[in-house]
N, C-alpha and C positions, 0 to 999 in steps of 0.2 A: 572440498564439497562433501562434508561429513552428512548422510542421513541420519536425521535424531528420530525419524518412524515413517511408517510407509506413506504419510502424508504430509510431515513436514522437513522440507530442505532449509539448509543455509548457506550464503554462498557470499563470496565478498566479492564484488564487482562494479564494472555500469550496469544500472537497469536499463539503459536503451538499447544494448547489445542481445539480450537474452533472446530468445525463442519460443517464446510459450502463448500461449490463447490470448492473454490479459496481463498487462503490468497497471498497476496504479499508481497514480502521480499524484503526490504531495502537494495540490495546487493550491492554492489564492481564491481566494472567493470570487475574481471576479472570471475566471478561469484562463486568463488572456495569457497567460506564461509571466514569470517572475524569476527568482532564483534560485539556487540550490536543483533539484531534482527537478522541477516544475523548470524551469527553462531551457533544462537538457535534454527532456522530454519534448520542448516544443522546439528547440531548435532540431534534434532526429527527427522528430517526424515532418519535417516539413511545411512548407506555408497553408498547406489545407488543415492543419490541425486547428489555427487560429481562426478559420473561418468556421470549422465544424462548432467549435468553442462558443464563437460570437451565437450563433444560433440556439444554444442550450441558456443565454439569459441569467450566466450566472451560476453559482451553487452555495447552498448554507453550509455551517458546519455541521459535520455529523453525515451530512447527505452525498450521497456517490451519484454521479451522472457519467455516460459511455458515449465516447466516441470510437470511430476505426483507427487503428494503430499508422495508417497512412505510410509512413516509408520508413517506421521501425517494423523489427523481422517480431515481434510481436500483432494479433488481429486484430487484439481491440489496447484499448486506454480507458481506465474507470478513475474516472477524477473524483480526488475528495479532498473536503477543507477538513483540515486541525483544527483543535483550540488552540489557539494564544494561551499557552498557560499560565501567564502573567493577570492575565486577564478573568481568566474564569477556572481558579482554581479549587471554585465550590463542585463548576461543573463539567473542568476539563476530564476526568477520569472516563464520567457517562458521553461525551462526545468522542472521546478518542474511540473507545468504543465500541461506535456508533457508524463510527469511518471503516471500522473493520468490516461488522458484522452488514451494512450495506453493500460494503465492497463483495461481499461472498455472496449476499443474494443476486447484485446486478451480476454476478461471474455466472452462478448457476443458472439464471434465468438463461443467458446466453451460449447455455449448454459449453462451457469451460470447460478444459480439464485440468490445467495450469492455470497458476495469479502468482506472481512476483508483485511483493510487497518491498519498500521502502520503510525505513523508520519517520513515519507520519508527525509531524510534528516535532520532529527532534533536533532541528535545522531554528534557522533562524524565528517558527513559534517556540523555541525553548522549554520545550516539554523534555523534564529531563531523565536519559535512557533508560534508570535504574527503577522507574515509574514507571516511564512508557512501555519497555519491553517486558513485562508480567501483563499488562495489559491488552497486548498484541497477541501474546501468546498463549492467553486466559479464553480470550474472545472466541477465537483462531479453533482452540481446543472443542471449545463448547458447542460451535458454531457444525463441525463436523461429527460432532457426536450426534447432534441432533438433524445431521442430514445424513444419516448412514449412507442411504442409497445415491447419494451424489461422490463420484471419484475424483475429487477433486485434490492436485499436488498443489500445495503452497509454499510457493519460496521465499523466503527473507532474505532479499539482496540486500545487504550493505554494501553503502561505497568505498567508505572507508575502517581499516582495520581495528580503530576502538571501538565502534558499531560493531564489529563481525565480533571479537573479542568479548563484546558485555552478551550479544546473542547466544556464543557459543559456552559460555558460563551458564547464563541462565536453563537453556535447554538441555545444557549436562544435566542439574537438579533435576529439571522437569520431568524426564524421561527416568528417571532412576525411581 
């Protein structure tokens, strides 16, 4: 669990195990649970997450929507959709993005002070890591400089270790 600076962690683990304010889930547009992250997510939290879900109507990509964390040891859950990379590779960069820097306004609005992130899109949208993670951690960056006065810790859970491995390369550069 190396800290790369006083506001970003990395950590290689489940996201549904952690402890913190906020985890974000990798979800499906139609937010109903699906695979990868997005149904480990709904399967931890319980049968109330799917009903919370049905009620929010949905989400686009790029857009974050919050429900309560239900019976993960996390409070809340900030759903957001990917791009398909395959799909909109003019305009997956400015949506990925877009999933971050939402995900940090819904965290702060809800007074956060912990968000475990997933690698959003990197799963079966096929957005691929050596893209996506300068993008995460670009936003990530930017997004905290321009809210100084928010103390907000963000962790990058990876599930699995070539995740943890491209994160923890990249953020060696970053920080140096």
């Amino acid at each position: 669990m190396p800290f790369f600076s006083q506001q970003l962690e990395l950590r290689q683990g489940d996201i549904t195990k952690l402890a913190c304010d906020v985890i974000v889930n990798a979800a499906n547009s139609s937010l109903m649970g699906g695979g990868g992250v997005d149904g480990a997510i709904h399967q931890a939290a319980g049968p109330q997450l799917a009903v919370a879900c049905r009620q929010l109507h949905g989400c686009r990509t790029g857009e974050a929507k919050i429900t309560p964390g239900f019976d993960l040891p996390a409070k809340y859950i900030i759903h957001t959709v990917g791009p398909r990379y395959r799909d909109n590779k003019k305009t997956a960069a400015q949506l990925l993005a877009a999933c971050y820097r939402n995900s940090l306004d819904l965290a702060a609005q809800y007074q956060a002070r912990q968000i475990a992130f997933p690698a959003i899109a990197t799963g079966i949208y096929g957005y691929p890591l050596a893209e996506a993670i300068p993008i995460a951690v670009l936003t990530i960056q930017k997004w905290l400089n321009q809210h100084k006065n928010k103390q907000l810790q963000v962790i990058f859970c990876c599930y699995d270790h070539l995740t943890y491995q491209n994160y923890q390369t990249y953020l060696e550069k970053f920080v140096k």
